[in-house]
C-alpha positions in Angstrom: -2.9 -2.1 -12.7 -3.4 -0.9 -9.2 -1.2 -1.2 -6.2 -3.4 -3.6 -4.4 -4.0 -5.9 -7.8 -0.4 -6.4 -8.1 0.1 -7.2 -3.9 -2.6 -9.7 -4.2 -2.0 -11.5 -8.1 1.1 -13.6 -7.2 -0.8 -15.6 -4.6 -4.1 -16.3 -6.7 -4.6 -19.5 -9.3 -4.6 -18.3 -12.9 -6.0 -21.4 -14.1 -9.4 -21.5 -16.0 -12.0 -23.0 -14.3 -15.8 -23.9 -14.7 -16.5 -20.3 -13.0 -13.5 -17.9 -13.0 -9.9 -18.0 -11.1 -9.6 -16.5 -8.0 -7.7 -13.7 -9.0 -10.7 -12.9 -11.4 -12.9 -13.4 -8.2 -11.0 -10.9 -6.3 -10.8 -8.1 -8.3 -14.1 -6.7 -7.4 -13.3 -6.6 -4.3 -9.9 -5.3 -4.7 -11.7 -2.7 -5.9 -14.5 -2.1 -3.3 -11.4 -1.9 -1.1 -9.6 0.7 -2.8 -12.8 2.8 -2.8 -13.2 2.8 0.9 -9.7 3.6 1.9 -9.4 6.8 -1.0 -12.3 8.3 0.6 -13.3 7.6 3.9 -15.8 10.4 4.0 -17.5 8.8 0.7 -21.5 8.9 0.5 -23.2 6.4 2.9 -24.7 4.4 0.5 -21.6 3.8 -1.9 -19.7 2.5 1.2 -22.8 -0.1 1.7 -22.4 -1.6 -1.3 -18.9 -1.8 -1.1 -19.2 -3.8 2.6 -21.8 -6.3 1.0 -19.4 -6.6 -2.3 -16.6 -7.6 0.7 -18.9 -9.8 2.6 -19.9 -11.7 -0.5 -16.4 -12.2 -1.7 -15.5 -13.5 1.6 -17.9 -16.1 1.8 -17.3 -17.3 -2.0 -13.4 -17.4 -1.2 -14.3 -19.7 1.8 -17.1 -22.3 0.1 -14.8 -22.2 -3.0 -12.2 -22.9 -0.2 -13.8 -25.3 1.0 -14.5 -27.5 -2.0 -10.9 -27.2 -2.9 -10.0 -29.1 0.4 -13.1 -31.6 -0.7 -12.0 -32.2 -3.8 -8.3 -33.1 -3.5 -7.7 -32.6 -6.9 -5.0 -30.8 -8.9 -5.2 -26.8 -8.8 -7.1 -25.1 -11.3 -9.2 -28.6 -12.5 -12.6 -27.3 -10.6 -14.6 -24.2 -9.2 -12.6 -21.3 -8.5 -9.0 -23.3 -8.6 -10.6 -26.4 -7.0 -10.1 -30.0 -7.9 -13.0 -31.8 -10.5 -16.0 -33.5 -8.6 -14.9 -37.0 -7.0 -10.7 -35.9 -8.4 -8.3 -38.3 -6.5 -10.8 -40.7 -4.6 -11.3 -43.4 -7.5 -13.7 -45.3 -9.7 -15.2 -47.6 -7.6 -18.1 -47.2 -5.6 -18.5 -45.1 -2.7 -18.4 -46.4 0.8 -20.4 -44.4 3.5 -17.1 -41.3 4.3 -17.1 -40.9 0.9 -20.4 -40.3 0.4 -20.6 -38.0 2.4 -17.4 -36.5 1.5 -19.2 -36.1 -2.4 -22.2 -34.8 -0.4 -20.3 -31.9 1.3 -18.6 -31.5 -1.7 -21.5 -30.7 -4.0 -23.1 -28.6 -1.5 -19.8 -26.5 -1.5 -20.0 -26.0 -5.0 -23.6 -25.3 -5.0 -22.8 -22.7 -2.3 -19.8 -21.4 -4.0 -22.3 -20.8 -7.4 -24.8 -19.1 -5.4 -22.4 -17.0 -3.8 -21.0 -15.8 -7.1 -24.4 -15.2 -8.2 -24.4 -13.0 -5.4 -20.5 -10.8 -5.9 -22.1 -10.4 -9.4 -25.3 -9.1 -7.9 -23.7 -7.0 -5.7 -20.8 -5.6 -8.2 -23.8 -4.4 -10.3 -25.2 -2.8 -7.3 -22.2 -0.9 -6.5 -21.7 -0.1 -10.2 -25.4 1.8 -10.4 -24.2 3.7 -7.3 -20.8 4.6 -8.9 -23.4 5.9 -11.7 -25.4 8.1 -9.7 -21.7 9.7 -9.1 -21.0 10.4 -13.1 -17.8 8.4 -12.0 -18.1 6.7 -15.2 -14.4 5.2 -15.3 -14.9 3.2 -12.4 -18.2 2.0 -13.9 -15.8 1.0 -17.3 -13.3 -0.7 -14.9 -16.4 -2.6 -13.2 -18.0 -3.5 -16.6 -14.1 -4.9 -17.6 -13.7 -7.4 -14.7 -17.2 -8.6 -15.3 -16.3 -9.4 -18.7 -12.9 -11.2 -17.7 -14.4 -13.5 -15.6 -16.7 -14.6 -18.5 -19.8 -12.6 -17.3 -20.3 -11.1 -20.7 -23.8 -10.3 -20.6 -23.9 -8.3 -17.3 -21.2 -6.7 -18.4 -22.8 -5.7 -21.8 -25.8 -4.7 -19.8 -23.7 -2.4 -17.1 -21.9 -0.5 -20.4 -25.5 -0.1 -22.2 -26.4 1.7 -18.9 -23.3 3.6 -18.7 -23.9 4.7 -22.6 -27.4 5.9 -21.4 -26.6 8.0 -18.8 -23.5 9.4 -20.7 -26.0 10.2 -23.7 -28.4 11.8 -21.1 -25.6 14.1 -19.5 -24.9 15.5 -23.1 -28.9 15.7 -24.4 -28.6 19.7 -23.9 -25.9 20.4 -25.5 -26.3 17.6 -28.6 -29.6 19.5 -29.1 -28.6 22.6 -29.9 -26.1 21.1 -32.7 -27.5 23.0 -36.2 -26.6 23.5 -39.8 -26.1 27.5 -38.9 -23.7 27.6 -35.6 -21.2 30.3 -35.0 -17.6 29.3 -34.5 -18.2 29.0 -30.9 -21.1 27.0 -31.0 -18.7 24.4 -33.0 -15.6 24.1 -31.0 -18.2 22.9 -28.0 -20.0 20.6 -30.1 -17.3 19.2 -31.5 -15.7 18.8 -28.3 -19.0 17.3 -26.7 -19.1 14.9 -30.0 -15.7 13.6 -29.2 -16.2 13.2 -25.0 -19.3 11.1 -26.2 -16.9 8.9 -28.2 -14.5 8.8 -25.4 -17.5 8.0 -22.6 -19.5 5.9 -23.9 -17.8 2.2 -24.7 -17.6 1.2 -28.0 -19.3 -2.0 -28.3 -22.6 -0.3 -27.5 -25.2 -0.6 -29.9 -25.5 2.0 -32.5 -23.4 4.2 -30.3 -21.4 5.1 -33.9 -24.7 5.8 -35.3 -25.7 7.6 -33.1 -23.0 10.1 -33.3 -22.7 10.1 -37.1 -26.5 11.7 -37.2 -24.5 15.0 -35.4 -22.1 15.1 -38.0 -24.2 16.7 -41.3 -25.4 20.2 -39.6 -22.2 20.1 -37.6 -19.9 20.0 -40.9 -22.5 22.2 -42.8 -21.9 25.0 -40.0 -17.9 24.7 -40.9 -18.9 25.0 -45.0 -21.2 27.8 -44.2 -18.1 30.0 -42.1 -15.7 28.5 -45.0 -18.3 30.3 -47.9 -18.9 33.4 -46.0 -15.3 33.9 -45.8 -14.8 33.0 -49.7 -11.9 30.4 -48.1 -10.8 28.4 -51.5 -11.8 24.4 -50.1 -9.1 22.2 -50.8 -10.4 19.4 -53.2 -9.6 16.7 -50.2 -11.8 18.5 -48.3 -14.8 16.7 -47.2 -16.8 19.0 -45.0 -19.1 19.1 -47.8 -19.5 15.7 -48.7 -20.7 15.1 -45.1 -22.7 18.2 -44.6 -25.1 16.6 -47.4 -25.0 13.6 -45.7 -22.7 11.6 -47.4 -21.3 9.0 -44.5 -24.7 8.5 -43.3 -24.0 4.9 -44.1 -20.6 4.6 -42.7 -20.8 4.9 -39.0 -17.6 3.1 -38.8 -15.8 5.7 -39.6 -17.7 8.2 -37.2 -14.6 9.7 -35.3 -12.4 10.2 -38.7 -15.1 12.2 -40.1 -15.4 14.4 -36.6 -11.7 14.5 -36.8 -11.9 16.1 -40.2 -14.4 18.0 -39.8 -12.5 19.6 -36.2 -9.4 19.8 -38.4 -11.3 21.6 -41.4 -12.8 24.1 -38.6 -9.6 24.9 -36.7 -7.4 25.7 -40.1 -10.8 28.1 -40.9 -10.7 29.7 -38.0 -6.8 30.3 -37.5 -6.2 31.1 -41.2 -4.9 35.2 -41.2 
């Protein structure tokens, strides 16, 4: 947690509501703030979509403000902490200040969806610039508040996109991956097998799979350097197993198999 998340939690309503607390509402823009004050010499069009992610923020916090005051209902019963529709004014039929009391009401609510719409929007924006960067971190830490306040889609969609431009940073050096490397050519692809892992979340789709196609030539390179070296393989060992293609159907278990496999390679390489 942040400096600025802690500062600003203790005054924000934690209680669920039919769109997302405000301290869930905040948090992009706690964010947007601590990117403009780390670098005040950041790209032009980063800072942009940080100032429009403040603006939007703003306004939500005042509509969702707003119908709070409206409402006059217990915290945490409506919209972003506000009361329910109608809370506290009765049963019985409107007269004419009520009315349009409800009216202003609704339309704060309406406004105060829209505007959300729009942080959402506009946290997305600032997420594809934050791609363009390779600052893939703050992209995960994006996707995460999307998800907390119940945005799970977008933030399913922002992590695909994150995957794909992980994927497309390592294309060179995945390609080259062979049955026949030399031990140098393994420890990078190992290690570029494992920052993949790391990078890319892992809840995307067929992101294990993926991975597990590398592992076959990868672990037949290790078997090849272990034969040519006449190195007795310990009957645990399952280099061999997975250089023929043996956990083809157990993606699950991608990064155990790259771990043996890196663990296989380094006690080849190391042994006198």
């Amino acid at each position: 947690m942040t400096t600025q998340e802690r500062i600003v939690e203790p005054a924000m309503d934690p209680s669920p509501s039919p769109y997302l607390s405000l301290r869930q509402a905040v948090r992009p823009a706690i964010f947007a703030h601590f990117l403009l004050a780390e670098d005040q010499e950041r790209a032009r069009q980063l800072a942009a979509e940080c100032e429009d992610l403040l603006f939007l923020t703003r306004e939500l916090l005042k509509a969702a403000g707003l119908a709070g005051i409206l409402g006059a209902g217990p915290p945490g019963a409506g919209p972003l902490g506000a009361g329910p529709l109608g809370a506290g004014r009765g049963s019985g039929p409107l007269d004419e200040d009520d009315g349009d009391r409800q009216a202003q009401l609704l339309g704060a609510y309406a406004e105060a969806g829209l505007l959300w719409a729009k942080v959402v929007g506009s946290t997305m924006a600032l997420a594809r610039a934050l791609l363009d960067r390779g600052d893939w971190d703050r992209v995960r830490r994006l996707a995460s508040f999307l998800a907390d306040a119940g945005e799970d889609s977008t933030a399913a969609e922002l992590k695909i996109q994150l995957g794909k431009a992980v994927w497309d940073t390592y294309r060179e050096p995945l390609q080259d991956i062979s049955g026949r490397m030399p031990p140098a050519a393994i420890a990078s692809a190992i290690d570029v097998l494992r920052a993949v892992l790391l990078e890319v979340p892992d809840d995307v789709p067929d992101r294990n799979r993926e991975v597990n196609r590398f592992l076959p030539p990868l672990a037949a390179s290790v078997h090849a350097i272990m034969r040519d070296q006449e190195i007795d393989i310990p009957y645990s060992s399952r280099v061999e197993h997975i250089a023929t293609g043996g956990v083809a159907r157990y993606p699950d278990i991608v990064k155990l198999s790259l771990d043996e496999i890196a663990a296989e390679f380094e006690g080849t390489c190391h042994r006198p």
